[in-house]
MDAnalysis code that builds the backbone (N, CA, C; Angstrom):
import MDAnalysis as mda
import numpy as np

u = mda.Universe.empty(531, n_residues=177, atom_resindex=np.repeat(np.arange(177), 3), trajectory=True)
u.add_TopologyAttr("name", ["N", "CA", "C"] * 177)
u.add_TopologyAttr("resid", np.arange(1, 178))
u.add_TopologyAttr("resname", ["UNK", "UNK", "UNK", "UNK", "UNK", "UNK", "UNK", "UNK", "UNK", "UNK", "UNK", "UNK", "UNK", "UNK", "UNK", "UNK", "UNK", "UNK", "UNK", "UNK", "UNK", "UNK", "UNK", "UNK", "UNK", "UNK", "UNK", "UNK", "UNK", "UNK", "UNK", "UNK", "UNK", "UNK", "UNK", "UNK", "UNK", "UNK", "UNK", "UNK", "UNK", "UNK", "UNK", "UNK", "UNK", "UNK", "UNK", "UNK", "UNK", "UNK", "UNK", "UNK", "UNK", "UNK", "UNK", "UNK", "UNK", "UNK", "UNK", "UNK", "UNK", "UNK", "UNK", "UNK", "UNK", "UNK", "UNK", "UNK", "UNK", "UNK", "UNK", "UNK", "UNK", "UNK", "UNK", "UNK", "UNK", "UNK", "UNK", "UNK", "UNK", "UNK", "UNK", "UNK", "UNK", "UNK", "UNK", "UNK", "UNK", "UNK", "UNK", "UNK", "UNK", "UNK", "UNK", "UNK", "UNK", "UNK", "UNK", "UNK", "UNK", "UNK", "UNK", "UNK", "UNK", "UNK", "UNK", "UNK", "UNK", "UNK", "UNK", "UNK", "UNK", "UNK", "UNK", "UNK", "UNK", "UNK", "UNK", "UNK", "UNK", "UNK", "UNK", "UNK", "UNK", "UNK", "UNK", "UNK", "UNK", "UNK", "UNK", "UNK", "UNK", "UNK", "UNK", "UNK", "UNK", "UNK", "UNK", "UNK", "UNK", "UNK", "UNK", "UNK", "UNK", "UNK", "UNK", "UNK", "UNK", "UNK", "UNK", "UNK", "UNK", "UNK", "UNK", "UNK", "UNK", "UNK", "UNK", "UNK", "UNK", "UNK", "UNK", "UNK", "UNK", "UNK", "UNK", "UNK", "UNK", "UNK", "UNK", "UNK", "UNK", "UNK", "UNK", "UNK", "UNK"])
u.atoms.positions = np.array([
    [132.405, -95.011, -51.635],
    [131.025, -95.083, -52.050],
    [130.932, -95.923, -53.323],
    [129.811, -96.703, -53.474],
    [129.584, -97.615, -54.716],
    [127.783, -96.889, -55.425],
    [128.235, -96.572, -56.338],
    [126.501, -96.427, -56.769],
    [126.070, -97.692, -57.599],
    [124.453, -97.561, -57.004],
    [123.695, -98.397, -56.863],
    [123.382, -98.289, -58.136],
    [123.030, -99.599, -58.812],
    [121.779, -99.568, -60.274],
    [120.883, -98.240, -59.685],
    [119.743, -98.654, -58.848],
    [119.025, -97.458, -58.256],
    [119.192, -96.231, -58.254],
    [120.505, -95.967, -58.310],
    [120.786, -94.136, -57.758],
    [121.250, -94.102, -56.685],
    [121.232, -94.938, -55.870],
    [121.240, -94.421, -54.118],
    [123.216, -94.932, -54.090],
    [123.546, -94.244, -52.937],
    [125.206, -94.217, -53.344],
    [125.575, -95.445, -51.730],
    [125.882, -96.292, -52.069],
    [126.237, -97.508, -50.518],
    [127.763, -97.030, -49.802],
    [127.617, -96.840, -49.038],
    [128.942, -95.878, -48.537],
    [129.730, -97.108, -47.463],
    [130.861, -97.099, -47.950],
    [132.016, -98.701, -47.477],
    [133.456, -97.005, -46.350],
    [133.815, -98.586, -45.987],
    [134.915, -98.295, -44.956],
    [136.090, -99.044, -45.583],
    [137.287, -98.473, -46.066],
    [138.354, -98.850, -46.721],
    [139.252, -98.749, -44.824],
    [139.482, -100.198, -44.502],
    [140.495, -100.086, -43.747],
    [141.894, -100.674, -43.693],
    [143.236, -100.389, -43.323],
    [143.700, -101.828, -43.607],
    [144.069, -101.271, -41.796],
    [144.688, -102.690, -41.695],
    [144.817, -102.977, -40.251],
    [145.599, -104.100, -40.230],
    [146.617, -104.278, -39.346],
    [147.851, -105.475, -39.365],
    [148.104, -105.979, -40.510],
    [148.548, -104.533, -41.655],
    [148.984, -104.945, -43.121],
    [147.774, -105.302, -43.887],
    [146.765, -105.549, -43.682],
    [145.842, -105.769, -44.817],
    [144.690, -104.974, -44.957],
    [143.980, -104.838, -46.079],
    [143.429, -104.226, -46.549],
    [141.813, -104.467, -46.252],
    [140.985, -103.995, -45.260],
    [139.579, -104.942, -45.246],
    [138.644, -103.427, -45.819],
    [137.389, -103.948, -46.900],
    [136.466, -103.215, -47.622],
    [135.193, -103.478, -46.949],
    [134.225, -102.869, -45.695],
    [133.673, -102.968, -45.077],
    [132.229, -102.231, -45.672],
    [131.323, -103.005, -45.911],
    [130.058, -101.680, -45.779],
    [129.390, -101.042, -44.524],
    [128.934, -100.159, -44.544],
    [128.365, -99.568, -43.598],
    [127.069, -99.791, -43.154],
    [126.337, -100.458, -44.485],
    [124.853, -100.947, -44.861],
    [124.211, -99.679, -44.840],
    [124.779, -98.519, -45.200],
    [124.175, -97.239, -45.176],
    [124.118, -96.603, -46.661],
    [123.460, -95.886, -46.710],
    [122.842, -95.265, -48.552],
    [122.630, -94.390, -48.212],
    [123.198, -93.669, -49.669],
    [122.731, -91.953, -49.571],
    [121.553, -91.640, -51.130],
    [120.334, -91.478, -50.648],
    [119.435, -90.798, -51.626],
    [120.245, -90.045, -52.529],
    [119.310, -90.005, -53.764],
    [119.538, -89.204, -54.860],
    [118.918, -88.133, -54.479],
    [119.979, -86.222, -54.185],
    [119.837, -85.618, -53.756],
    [117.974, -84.629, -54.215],
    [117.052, -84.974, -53.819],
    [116.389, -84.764, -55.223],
    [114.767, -83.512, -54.637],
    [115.132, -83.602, -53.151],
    [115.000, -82.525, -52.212],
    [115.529, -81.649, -50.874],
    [115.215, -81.051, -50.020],
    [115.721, -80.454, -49.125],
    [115.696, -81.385, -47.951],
    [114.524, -82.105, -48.122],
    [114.590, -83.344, -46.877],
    [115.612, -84.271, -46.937],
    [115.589, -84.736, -48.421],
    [116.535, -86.202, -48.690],
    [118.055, -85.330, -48.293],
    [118.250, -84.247, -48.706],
    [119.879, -83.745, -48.782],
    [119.966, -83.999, -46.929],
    [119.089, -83.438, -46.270],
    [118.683, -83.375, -44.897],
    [119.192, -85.075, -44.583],
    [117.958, -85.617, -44.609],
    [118.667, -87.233, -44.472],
    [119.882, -87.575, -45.507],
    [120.633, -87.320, -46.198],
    [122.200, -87.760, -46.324],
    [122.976, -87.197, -45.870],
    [122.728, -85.780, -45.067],
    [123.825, -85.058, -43.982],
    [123.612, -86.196, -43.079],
    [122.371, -86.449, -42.103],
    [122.274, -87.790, -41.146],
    [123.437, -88.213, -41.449],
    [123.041, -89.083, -42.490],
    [123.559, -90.533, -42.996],
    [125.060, -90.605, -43.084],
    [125.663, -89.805, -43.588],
    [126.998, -89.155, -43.748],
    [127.233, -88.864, -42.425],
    [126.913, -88.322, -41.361],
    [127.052, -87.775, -39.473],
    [127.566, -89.637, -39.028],
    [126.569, -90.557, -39.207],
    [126.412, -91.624, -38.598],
    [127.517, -92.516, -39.363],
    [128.144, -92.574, -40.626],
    [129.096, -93.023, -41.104],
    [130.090, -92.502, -40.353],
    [130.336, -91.411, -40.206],
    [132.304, -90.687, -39.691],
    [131.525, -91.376, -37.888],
    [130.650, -91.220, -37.625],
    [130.610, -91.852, -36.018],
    [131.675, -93.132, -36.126],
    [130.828, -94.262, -37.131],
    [131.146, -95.805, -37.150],
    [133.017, -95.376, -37.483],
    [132.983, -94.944, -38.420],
    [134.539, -94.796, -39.011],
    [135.733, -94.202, -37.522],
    [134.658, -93.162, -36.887],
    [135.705, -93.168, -35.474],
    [135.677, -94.200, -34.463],
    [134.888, -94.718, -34.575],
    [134.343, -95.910, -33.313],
    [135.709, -96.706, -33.684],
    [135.979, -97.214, -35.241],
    [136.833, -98.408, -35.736],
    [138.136, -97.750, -35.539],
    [138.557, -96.162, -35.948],
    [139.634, -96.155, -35.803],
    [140.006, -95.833, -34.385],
    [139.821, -95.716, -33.021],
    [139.948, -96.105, -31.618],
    [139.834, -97.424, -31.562],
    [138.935, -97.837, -32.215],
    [139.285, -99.478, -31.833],
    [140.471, -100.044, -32.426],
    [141.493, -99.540, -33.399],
    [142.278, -99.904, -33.922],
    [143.410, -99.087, -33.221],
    [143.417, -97.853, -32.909],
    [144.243, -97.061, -31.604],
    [144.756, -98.183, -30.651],
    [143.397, -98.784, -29.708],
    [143.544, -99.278, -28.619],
    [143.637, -101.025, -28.713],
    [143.916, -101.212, -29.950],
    [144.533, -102.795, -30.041],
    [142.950, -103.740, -29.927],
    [141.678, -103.461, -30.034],
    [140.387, -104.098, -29.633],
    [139.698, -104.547, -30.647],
    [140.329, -103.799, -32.398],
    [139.654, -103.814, -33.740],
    [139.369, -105.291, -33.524],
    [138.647, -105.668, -34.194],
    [138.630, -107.418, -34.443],
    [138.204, -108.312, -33.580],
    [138.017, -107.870, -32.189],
    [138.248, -108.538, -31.122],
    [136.438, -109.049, -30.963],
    [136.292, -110.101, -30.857],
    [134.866, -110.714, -30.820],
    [134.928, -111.097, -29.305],
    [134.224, -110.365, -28.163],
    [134.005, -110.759, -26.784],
    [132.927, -111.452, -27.037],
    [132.227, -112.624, -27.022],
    [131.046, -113.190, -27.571],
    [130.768, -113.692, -25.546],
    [130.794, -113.777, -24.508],
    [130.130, -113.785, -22.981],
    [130.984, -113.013, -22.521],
    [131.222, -111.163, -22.584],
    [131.669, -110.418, -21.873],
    [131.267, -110.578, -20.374],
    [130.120, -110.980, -19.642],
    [129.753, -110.961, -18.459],
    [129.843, -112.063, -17.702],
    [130.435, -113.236, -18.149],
    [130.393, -114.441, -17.877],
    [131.167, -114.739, -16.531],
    [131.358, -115.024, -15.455],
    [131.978, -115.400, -13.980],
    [133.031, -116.301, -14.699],
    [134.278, -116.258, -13.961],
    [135.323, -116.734, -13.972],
    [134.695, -118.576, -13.070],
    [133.870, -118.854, -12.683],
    [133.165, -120.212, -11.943],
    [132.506, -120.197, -13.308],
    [131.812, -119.641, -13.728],
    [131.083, -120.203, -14.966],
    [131.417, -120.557, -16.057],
    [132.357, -119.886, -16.232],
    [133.284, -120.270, -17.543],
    [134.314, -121.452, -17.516],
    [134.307, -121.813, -15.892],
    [135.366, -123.039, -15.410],
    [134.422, -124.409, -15.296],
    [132.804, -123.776, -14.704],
    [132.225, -124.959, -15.116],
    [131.925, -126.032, -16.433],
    [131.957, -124.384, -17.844],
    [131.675, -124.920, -19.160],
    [132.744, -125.725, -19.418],
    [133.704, -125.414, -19.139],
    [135.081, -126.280, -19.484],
    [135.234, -127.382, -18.603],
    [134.920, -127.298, -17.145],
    [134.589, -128.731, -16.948],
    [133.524, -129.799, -17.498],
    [132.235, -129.216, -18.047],
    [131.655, -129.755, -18.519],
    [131.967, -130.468, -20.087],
    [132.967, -129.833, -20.586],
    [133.474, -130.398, -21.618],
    [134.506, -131.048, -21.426],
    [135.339, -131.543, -19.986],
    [135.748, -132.334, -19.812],
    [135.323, -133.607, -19.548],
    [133.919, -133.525, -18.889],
    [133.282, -134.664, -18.423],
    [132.846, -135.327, -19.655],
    [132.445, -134.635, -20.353],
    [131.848, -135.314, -21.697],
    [133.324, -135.863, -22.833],
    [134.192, -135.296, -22.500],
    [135.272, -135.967, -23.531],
    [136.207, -136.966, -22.512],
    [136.016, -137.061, -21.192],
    [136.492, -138.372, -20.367],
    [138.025, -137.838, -20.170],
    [138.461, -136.191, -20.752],
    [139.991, -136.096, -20.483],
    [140.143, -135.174, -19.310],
    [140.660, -135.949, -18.562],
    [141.455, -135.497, -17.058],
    [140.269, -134.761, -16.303],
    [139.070, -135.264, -16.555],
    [138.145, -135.289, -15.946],
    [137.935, -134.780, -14.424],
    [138.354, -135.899, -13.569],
    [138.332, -136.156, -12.152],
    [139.505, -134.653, -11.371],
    [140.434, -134.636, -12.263],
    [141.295, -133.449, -11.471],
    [140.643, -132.117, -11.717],
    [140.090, -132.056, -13.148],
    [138.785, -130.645, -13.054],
    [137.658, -130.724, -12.352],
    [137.303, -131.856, -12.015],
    [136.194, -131.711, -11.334],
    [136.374, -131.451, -9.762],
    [137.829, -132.243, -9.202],
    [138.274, -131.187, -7.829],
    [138.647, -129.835, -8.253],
    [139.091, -129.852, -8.679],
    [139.635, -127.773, -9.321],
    [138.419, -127.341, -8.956],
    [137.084, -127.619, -9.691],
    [135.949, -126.839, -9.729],
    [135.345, -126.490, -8.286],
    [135.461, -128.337, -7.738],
    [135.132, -128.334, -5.889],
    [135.435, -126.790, -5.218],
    [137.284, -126.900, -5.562],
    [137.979, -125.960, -4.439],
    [137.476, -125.099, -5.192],
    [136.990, -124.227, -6.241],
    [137.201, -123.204, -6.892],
    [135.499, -122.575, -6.595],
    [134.787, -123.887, -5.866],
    [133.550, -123.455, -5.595],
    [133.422, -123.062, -4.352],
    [134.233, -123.452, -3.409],
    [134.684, -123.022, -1.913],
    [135.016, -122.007, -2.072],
    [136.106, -121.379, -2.414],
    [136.951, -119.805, -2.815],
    [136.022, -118.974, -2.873],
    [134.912, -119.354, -3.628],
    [133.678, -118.424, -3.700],
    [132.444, -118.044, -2.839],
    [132.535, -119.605, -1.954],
    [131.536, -119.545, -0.845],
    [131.391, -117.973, -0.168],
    [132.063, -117.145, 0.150],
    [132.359, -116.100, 0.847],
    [132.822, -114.734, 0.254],
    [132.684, -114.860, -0.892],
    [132.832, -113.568, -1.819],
    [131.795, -113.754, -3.019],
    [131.774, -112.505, -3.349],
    [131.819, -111.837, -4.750],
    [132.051, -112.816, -6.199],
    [131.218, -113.339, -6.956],
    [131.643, -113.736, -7.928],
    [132.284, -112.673, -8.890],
    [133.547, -113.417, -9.640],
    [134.202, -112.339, -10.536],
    [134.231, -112.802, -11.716],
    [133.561, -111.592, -12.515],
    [133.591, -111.689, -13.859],
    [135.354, -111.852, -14.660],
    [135.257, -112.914, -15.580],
    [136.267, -113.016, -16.322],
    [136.905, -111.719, -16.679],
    [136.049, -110.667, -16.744],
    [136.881, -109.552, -17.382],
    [137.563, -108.768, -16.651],
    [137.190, -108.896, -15.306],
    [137.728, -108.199, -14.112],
    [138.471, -109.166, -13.377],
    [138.923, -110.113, -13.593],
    [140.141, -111.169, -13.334],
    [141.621, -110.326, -12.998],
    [141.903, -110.875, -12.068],
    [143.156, -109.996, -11.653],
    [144.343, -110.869, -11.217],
    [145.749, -110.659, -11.393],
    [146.718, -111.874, -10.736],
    [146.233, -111.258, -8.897],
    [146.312, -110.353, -8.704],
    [146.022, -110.380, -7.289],
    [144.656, -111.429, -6.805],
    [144.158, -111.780, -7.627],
    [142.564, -112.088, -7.263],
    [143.014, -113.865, -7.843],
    [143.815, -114.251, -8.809],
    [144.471, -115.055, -9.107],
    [145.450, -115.967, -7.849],
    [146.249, -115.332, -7.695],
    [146.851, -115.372, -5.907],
    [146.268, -115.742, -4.991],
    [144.955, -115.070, -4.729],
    [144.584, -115.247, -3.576],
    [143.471, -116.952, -3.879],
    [143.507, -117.560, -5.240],
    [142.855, -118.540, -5.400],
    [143.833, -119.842, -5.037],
    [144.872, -119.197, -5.586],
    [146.639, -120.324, -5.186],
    [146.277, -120.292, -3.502],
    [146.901, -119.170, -3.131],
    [146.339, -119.864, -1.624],
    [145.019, -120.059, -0.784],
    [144.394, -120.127, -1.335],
    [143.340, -120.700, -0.838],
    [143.417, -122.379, -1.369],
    [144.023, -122.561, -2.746],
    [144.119, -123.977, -2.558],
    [145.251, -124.435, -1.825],
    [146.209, -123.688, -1.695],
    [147.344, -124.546, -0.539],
    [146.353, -124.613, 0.825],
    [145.743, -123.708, 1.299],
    [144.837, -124.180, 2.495],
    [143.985, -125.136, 2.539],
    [143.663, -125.762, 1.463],
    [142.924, -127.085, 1.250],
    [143.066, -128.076, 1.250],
    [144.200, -128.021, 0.189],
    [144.686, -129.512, 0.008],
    [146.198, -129.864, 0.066],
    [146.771, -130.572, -0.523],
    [148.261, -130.808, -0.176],
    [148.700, -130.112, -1.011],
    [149.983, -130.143, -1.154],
    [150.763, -129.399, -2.155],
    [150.898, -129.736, -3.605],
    [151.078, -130.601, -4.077],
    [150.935, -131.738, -5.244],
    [149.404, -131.421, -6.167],
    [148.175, -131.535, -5.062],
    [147.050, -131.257, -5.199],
    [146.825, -129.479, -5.812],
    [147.162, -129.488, -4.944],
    [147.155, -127.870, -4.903],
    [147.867, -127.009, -6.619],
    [149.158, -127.916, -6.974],
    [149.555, -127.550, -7.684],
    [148.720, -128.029, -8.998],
    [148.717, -128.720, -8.995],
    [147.464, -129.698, -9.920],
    [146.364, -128.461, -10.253],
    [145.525, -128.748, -9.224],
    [144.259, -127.450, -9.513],
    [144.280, -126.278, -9.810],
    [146.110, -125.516, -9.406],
    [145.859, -124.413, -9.971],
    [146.353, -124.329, -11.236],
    [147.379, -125.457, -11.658],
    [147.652, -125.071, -13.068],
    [146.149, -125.298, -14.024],
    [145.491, -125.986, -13.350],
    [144.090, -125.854, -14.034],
    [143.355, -124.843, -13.970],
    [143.344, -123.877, -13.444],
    [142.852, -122.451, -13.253],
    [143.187, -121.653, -14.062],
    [144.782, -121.660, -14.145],
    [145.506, -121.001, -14.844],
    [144.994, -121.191, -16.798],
    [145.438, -122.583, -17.040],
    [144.923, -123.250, -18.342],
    [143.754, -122.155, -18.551],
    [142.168, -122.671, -17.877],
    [141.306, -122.113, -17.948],
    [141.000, -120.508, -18.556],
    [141.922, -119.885, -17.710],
    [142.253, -118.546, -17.911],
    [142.682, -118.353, -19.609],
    [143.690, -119.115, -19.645],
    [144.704, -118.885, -20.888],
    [143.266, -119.426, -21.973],
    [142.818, -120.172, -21.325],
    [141.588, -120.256, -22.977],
    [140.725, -119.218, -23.019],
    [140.416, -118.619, -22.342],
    [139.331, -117.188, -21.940],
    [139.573, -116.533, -23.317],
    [141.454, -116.386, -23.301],
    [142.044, -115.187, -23.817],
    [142.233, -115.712, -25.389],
    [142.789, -117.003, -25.469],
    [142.673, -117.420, -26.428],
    [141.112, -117.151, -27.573],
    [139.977, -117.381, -26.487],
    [138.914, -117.808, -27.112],
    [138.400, -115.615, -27.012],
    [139.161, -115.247, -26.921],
    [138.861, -113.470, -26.825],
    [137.644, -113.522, -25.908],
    [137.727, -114.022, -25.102],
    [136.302, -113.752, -23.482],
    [136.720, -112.535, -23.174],
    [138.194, -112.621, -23.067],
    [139.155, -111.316, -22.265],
    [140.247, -110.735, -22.989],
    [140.191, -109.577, -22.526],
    [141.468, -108.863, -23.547],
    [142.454, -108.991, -23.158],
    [143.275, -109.196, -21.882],
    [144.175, -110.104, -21.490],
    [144.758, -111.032, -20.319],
    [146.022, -111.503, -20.225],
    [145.947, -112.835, -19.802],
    [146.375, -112.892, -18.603],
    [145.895, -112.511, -17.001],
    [146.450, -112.202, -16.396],
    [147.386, -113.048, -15.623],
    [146.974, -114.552, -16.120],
    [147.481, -115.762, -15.409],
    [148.834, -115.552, -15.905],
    [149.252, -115.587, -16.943],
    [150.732, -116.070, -17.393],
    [151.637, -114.635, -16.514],
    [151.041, -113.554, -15.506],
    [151.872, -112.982, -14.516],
    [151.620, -113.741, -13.198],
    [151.420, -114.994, -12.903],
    [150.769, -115.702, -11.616],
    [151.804, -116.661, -12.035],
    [152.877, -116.898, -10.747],
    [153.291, -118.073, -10.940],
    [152.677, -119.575, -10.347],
    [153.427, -120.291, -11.024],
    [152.582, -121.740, -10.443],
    [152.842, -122.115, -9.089],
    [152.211, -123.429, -8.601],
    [152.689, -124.027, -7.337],
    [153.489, -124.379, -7.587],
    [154.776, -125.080, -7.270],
    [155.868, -125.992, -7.234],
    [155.484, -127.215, -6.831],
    [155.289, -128.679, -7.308],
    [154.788, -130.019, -6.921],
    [156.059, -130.398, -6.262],
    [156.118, -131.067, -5.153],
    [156.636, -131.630, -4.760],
    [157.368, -132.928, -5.576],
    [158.638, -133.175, -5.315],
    [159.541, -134.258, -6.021],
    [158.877, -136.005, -5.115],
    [158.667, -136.950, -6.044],
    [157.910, -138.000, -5.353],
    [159.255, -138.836, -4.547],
    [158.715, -139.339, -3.524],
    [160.160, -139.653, -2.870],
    [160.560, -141.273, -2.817],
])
């Protein structure tokens, strides 16, 4: 707690977490006790602090403290389009994301779009072969290590809490003859 010039007491969260020390406010105040109501509202106020303070320490239990999901709901196609779209606009390797996206828009013709967060290597797998049913092998390997990539930035960029691609192995490209 810090008291205020005012009187009113600003009540902080002393945490540390992976060795360091973070001093958090709560943006919460406790009145100067000065009736039966106000004591009333700083029991509240004090209830709704130990809430936040358990919320953080489970989130620090379960490895999630820190973790900024900023498009938790976002489709694993949608999040492959944004990144193709930022391929098209920076001119790099362009043309092979933009088949990735093709086959990756077929795969979907007939299912369920899946949210990034519910990404699975089984569901991963079944995108590998569906591109060996498409295209050649070479091809095939091509587009999915681009899937894969894709994935690995999700996790990087915290879309997802983790990475299910790096348990998916790749295609094997064929040796040029």
């Amino acid at each position: 707690m810090k008291e205020l010039k005012d009187g009113r007491q600003s009540l902080y969260l002393d945490i540390y977490h992976n060795g360091k020390n973070k001093h958090k406010s709560l943006e919460l105040y406790l009145e100067k006790p000065t009736s039966a109501e106000v004591r009333q509202l700083n029991e509240k106020t004090r209830l709704t602090a130990e809430k936040i303070r358990i919320t953080i320490q489970e989130q620090i239990i379960n490895g999630t403290f820190g973790q900024k999901y900023i498009k938790k709901d976002i489709t694993l196609l949608n999040w492959f389009e944004e990144l193709t779209e930022k391929r098209r606009k920076s001119n790099i390797n362009y043309d092979a994301w933009r088949s990735a996206l093709k086959h990756l828009k077929s795969f979907f013709e007939d299912r369920d779009h899946i949210l990034l967060k519910n990404l699975t290597v089984s569901i991963l797998d079944d995108i590998k072969e569906h591109f060996r049913s498409q295209v050649s092998q070479n091809s095939s390997a091509s587009y999915f290590d681009i899937i894969k990539h894709s994935v690995h930035q999700a996790y990087r960029e915290k879309l997802i809490s983790d990475d299910p691609a790096t348990l998916v192995k790749s295609i094997k490209y064929n040796a040029p003859h």
